[in-house]
C-alpha positions in Angstrom: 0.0 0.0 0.0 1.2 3.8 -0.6 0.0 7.1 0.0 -0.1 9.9 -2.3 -1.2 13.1 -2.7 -2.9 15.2 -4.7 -1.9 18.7 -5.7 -5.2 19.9 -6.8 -7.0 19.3 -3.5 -4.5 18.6 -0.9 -6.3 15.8 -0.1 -4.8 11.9 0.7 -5.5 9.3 -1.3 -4.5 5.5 -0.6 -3.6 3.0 -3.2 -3.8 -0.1 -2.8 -3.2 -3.3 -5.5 -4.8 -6.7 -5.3 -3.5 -9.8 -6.8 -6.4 -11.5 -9.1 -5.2 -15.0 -9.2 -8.4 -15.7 -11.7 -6.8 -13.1 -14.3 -3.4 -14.3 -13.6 -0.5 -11.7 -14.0 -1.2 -8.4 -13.1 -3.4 -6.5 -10.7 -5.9 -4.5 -9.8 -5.6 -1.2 -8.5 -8.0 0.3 -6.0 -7.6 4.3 -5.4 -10.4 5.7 -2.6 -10.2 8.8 -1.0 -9.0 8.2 2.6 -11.1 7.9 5.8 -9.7 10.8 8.5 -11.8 8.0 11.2 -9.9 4.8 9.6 -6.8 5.5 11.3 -8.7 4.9 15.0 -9.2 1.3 13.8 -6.7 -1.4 13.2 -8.5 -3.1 10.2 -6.2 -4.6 7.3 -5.7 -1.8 4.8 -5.2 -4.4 2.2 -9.0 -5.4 2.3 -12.4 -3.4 1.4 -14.2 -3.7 4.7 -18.0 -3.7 4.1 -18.8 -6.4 6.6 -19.2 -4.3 10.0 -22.0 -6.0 11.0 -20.8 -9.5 11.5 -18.5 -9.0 14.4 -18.4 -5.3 14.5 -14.6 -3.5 14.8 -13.0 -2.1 17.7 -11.2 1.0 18.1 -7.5 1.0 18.6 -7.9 3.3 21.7 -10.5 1.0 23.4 -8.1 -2.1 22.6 -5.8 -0.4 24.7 -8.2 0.7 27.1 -9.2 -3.0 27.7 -5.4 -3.7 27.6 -5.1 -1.6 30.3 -8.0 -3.3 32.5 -6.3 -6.6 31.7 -2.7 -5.7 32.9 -4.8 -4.0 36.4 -6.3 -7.3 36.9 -3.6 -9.4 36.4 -1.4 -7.6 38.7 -4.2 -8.0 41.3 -6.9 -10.4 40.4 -8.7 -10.7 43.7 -9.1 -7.0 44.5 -9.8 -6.5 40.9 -12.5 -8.9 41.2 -13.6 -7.7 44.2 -14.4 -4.5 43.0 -16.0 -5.4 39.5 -19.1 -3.9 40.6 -17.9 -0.6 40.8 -16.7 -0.9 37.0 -20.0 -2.5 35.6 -22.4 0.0 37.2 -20.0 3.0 35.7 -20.7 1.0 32.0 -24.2 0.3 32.9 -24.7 3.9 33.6 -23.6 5.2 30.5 -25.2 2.2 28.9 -28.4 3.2 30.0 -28.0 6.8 28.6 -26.9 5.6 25.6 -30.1 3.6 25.3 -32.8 5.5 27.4 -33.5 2.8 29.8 -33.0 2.7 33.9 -29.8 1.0 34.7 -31.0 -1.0 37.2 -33.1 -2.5 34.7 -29.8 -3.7 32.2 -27.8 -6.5 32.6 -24.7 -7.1 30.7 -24.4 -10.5 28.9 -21.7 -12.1 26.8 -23.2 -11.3 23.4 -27.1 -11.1 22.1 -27.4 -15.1 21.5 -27.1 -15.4 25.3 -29.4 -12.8 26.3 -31.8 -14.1 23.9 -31.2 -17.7 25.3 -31.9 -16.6 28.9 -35.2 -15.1 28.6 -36.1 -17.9 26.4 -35.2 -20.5 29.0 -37.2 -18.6 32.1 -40.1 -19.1 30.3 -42.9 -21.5 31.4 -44.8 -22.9 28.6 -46.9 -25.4 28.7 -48.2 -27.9 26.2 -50.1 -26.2 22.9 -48.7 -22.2 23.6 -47.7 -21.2 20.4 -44.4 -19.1 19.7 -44.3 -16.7 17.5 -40.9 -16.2 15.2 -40.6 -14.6 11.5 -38.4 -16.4 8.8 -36.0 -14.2 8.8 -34.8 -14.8 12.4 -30.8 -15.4 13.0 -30.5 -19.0 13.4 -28.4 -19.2 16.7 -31.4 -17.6 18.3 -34.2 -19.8 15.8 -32.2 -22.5 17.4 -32.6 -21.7 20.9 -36.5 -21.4 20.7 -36.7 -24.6 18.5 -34.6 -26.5 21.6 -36.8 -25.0 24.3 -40.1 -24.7 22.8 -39.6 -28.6 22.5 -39.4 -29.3 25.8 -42.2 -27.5 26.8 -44.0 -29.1 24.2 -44.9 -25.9 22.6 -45.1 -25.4 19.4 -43.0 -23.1 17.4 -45.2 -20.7 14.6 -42.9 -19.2 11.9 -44.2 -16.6 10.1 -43.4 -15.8 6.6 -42.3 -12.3 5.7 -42.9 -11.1 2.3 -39.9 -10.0 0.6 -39.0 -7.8 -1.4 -41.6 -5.6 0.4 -42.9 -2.5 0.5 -43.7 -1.0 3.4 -43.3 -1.8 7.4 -47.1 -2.6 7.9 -47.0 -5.6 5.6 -44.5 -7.1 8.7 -47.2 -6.5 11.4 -50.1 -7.0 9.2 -47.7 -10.4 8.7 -46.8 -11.5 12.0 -50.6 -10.7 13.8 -52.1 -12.6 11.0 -50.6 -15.5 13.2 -51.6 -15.0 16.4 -54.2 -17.2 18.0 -55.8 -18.2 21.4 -52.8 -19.7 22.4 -49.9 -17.8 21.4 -48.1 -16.8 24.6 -44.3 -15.4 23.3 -42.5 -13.5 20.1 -39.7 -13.6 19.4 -38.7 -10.9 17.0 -35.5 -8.8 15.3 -35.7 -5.5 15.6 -32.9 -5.4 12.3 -32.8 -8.6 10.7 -29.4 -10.3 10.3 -30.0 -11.9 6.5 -31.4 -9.1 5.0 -30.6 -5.9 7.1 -34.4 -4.6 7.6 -35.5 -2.6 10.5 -38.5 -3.9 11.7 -41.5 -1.8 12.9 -41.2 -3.3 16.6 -42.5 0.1 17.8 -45.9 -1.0 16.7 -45.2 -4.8 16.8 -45.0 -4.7 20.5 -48.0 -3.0 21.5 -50.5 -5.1 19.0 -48.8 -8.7 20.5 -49.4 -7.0 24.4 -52.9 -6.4 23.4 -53.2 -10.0 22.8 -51.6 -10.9 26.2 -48.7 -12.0 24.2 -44.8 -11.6 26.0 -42.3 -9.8 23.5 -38.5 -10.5 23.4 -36.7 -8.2 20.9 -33.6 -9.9 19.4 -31.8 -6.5 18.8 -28.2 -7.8 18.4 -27.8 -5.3 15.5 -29.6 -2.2 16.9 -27.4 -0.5 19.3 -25.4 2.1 17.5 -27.0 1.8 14.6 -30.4 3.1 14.9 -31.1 5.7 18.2 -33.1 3.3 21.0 -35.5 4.6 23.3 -36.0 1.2 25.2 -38.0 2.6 28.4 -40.3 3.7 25.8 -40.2 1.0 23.0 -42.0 -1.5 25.9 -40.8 -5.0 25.3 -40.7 -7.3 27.7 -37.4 -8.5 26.8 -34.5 -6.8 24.4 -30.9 -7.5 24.0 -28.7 -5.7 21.9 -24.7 -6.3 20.8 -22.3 -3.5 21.7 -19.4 -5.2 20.0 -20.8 -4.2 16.9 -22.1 -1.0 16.2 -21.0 0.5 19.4 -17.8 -1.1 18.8 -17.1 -2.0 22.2 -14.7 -4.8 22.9 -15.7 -9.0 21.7 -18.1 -10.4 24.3 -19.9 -6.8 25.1 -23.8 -7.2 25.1 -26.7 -6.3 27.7 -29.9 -7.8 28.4 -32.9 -5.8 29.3 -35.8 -7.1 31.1 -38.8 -5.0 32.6 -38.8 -4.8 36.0 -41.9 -6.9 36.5 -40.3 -9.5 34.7 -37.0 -9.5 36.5 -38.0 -11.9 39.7 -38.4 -15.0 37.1 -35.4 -14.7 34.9 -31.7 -16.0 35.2 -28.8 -16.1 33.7 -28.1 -19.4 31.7 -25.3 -20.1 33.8 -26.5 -20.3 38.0 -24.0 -19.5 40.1 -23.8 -17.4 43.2 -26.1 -14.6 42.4 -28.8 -17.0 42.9 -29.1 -17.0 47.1 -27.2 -14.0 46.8 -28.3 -12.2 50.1 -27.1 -8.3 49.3 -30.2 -6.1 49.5 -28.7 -3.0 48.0 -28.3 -5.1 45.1 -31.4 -6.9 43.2 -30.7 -10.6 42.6 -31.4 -9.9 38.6 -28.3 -7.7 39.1 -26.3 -10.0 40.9 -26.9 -13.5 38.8 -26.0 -11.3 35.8 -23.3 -9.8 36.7 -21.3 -12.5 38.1 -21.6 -16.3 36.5 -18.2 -17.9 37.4 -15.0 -16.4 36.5 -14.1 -14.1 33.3 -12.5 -11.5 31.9 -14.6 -8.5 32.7 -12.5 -6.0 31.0 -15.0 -6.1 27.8 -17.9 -5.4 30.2 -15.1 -2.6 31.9 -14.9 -1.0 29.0 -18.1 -0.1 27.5 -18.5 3.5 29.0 -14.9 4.1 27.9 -16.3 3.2 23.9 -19.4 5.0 24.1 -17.8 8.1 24.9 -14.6 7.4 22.6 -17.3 7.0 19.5 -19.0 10.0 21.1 -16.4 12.4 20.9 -15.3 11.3 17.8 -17.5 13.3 15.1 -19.0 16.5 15.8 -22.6 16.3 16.5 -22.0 12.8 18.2 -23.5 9.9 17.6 -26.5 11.2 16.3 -24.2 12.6 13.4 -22.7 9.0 13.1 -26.1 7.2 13.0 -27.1 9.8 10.3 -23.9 9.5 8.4 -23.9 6.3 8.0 -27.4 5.6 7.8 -27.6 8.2 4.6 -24.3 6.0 2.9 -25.9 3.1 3.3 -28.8 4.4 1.4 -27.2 6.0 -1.7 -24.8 3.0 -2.0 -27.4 0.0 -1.9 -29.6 3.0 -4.6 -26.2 2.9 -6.2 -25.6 -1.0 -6.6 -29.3 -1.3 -7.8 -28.8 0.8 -10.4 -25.5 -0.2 -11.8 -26.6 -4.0 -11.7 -29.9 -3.4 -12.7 -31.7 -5.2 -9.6 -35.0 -4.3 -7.7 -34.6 -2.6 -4.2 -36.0 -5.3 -1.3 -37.4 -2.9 1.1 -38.1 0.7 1.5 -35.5 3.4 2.6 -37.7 3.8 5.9 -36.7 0.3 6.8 -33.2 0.7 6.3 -30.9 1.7 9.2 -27.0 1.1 8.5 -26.4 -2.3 6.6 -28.7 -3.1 3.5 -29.2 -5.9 1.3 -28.8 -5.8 -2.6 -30.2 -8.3 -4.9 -26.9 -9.1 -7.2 -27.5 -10.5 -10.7 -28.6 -14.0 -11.5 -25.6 -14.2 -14.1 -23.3 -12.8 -11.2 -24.7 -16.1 -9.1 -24.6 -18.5 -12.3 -20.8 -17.2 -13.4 -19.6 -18.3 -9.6 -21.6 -21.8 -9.6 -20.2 -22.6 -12.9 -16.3 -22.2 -10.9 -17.8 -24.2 -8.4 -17.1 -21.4 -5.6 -19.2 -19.2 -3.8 -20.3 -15.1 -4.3 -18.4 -14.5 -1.2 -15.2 -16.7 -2.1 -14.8 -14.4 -5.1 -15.4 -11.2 -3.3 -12.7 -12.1 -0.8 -10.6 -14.3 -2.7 -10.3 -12.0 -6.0 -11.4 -8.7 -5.2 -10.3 -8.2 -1.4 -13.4 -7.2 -0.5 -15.5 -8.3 2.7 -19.2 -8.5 2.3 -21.2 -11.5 3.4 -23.2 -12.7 0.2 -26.6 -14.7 1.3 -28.5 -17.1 -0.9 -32.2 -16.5 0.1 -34.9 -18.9 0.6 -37.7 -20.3 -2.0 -35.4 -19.2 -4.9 -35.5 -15.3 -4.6 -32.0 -15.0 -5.7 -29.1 -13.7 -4.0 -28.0 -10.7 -1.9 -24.9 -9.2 -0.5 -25.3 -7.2 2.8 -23.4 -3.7 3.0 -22.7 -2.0 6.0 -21.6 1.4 6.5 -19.8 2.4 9.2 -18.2 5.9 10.0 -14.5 4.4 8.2 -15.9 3.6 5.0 -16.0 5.4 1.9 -18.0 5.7 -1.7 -15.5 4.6 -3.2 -15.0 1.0 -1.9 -18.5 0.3 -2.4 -17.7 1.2 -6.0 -15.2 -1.3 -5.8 -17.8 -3.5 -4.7 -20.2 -2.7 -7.8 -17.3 -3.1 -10.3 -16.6 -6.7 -8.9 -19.8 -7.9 -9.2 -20.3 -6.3 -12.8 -16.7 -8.5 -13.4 -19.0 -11.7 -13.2 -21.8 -10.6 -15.4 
C-alpha cells in the first residue's frame, strides 16, 4: 500500500493493489479517498471492509483501554474482582443513557445469543402455547427457541415475511395474522441479520401486548446503529450487541428485562447470584453480573467506547447514526442501479447495513467455478461482504454495511466486482 497526494486538493488518497489470481499476471488497482476516522481502527488496509455488521470492529484506543484493565487485573486479580461492581455500574450507567432505559433495569451479557437464550429458558410454557418467530430470524437464536419450545412441548409458529416488500405494515399486518388463542411469546428482530431490515417493533410490540402475548426483541444489531428509546419502546425483553455498532470490545452485550419481569429470569449459567443475600443489590443484578470467572474488562470498558465513538464526530452519535445511515442508502440506490436489480425494502426500513439483490448471471458465473459469491469477493477482489442465498429461490443478496470508516468509493469497488462476473 502507498499514500499519495494530490496537488489539486490537498487531499490523501491511498492506493492499494490486489493480486487477481483468476486473471493471472497483473493486478488491480484500487484508489479511494481516505477515511480521516480509519486511522482509529486497526483493520487490514489491504481489504475493502463492508462487513461491519458480523463482528463489529473495535477502536485501537478502546483495545488499549481494555489492555489496560487486563494488565490491572492481572497484577491483582482478587481485588480486581472484588471490585467489578464498581466498573460495571460505571458502563451500565452510561449504557443506559446511551439507550434511554433505567440502569437498574440492564444487565450485561456475553453477546445477544445469550441474552436471547436466557429469557427464552425462564419461560414456562406449557403444552399447545404457540411461539411466535418470523423467517428471517438469526438461526443461533431460531435455534434456541426450536430446543426450548420442544421441551415444553410448545409449538414453534414461523411466520413468513414477504420480501421484497414495501412498506413496514405488511411485517405486522404479517406477523398478527398469526396469532391465535394460544400464542403466549414473540420472538422478534428489531434489524434482521439476512437481510438488514429494520423492523417496525414500535408497533409490533403494543399489538402482541394487546393479545396478552410476551415480547423478546432480538436487537443484536440495533445498538449504534439506529437511536433506542428502550423505556419507551415497551418490550418485555430486548438484548442488543455492543461489540458491533457500538464497537465496544468482543463479548460486550446487555440484556434488558422489565422490572416486572425480573424476579423469574436468570442467567443461563447459575451460580452465586442466585441465594445472593445483598439487599442493595437486586438478585437480577447480581446473577448477571457475576456467573463464574471471566474476563470483565470487555464489560469494563463499555463506558470508555461509548464516549470514545461520542467524541469522535462532531454532533456525536447522532451525526454518526445519520452518516452512516444516509451512505448506506445512496450506495445499496447505487448498486441497484448499476446491476440493474429491484430494491427489497423501502428506505424507511433501512438503518445502516442493507441488502442488494446481485445478478442471477453474477450467481450463475460463480456456480459454474464451483465457488461461492463470497469466495470471489474475498478471494479475488479483497473485498469483505457477506453474500446470502435466500430462501424459495429469490436469488441472492450481498449485505453492505456502512460504518463511519468507510468510503463511496469502496462500495464502488464493490459494484465493479460484481459487474466483473456478469
Amino acid at each position: 500500500m502507498r499514500r499519495e497526494q494530490r496537488e489539486a486538493t490537498g487531499q490523501s488518497e491511498i492506493v492499494c493493489s490486489y493480486k487477481h489470481s483468476r486473471l493471472g499476471e497483473g493486478a488491480s488497482t484500487l484508489v479511494f479517498m481516505e477515511n480521516p476516522y480509519r486511522r482509529h481502527w486497526t483493520l487490514d488496509p489491504e481489504v475493502t471492509f463492508l462487513n461491519h455488521g458480523s463482528y463489529g470492529a473495535c477502536p485501537a484506543r478502546i483495545q488499549l483501554r481494555q489492555q489496560e484493565l487486563r494488565q490491572e487485573m492481572e497484577r491483582e486479580p482478587v481485588r480486581f474482582m472484588g471490585h467489578r461492581t464498581s466498573l460495571f455500574d460505571h458502563s451500565r450507567e452510561r449504557l443506559a443513557q446511551f439507550v434511554n432505559a433505567p440502569m437498574q433495569d440492564l444487565a450485561f451479557v456475553p453477546n445477544a445469543t445469550h441474552g436471547v437464550n436466557a429469557a427464552i429458558a425462564s419461560q414456562r410454557w406449557k403444552s399447545g402455547d404457540e411461539i411466535l418467530v418470523t423467517d428471517h430470524e438469526y438461526n443461533a437464536c431460531r435455534n434456541a427457541l426450536d430446543f426450548h419450545a420442544e421441551r415444553w412441548g410448545a409449538t414453534v409458529v414461523v411466520v413468513k415475511l414477504p420480501f421484497p416488500l414495501t412498506n413496514p405494515q405488511q411485517v405486522v399486518d404479517a406477523m398478527m395474522a398469526k396469532v391465535t388463542e394460544r400464542t403466549v411469546f414473540c420472538l422478534v428482530d428489531h434489524i434482521t441479520s439476512p437481510t438488514a431490515l429494520v423492523l417496525p417493533v414500535q408497533d409490533i410490540i403494543p399489538a402482541m401486548h394487546a393479545k396478552g402475548v410476551r415480547v423478546l426483541v432480538d436487537g443484536a444489531h440495533a445498538p449504534g446503529q439506529i437511536p433506542l428509546q428502550l423505556q419507551k419502546l415497551g418490550a418485555d425483553y430486548y438484548t442488543g450487541n455492543l461489540h458491533k455498532w457500538t464497537c465496544a470490545p468482543k463479548g460486550s452485550a446487555f440484556l434488558y428485562v422489565r422490572p416486572e419481569l425480573q424476579a423469574d429470569i436468570h442467567p443461563v449459567t447459575i451460580s452465586h447470584g442466585y441465594n445472593a443475600g445483598t439487599k442493595s443489590r437486586s438478585r437480577f443484578l447480581q446473577e448477571f453480573d457475576w456467573t463464574g470467572t471471566f474476563d470483565p474488562t470487555a464489560w469494563g470498558s463499555i463506558a470508555d467506547v461509548i464516549d470514545f465513538m461520542d467524541d469522535l464526530v462532531a454532533g456525536g452519535w447522532n451525526a454518526i447514526m445519520q452518516r452512516n445511515h444516509d451512505l448506506a442508502l445512496s450506495m445499496r440506490t447505487m448498486l441497484a442501479e448499476r446491476w440493474g436489480t429491484e430494491l427489497p425494502a423501502p428506505d424507511a426500513m433501512i438503518g445502516t447495513m442493507a441488502s442488494v439483490f446481485i445478478p442471477d448471471a453474477a450467481v450463475k458465473t460463480v456456480e459454474n467455478r464451483d465457488t461461492s459469491v463470497y469466495a470471489e469477493l474475498y478471494h479475488q477482489w479483497g473485498i469483505q461482504i457477506p453474500a446470502i442465498p435466500l430462501p424459495d429461490n429469490l436469488g441472492t443478496v450481498v449485505r453492505l454495511s456502512a460504518h463511519i470508516y468507510n468510503t463511496e468509493s469502496e462500495y464502488e469497488r464493490l459494484a465493479e466486482a460484481v459487474e466483473s462476473l456478469v
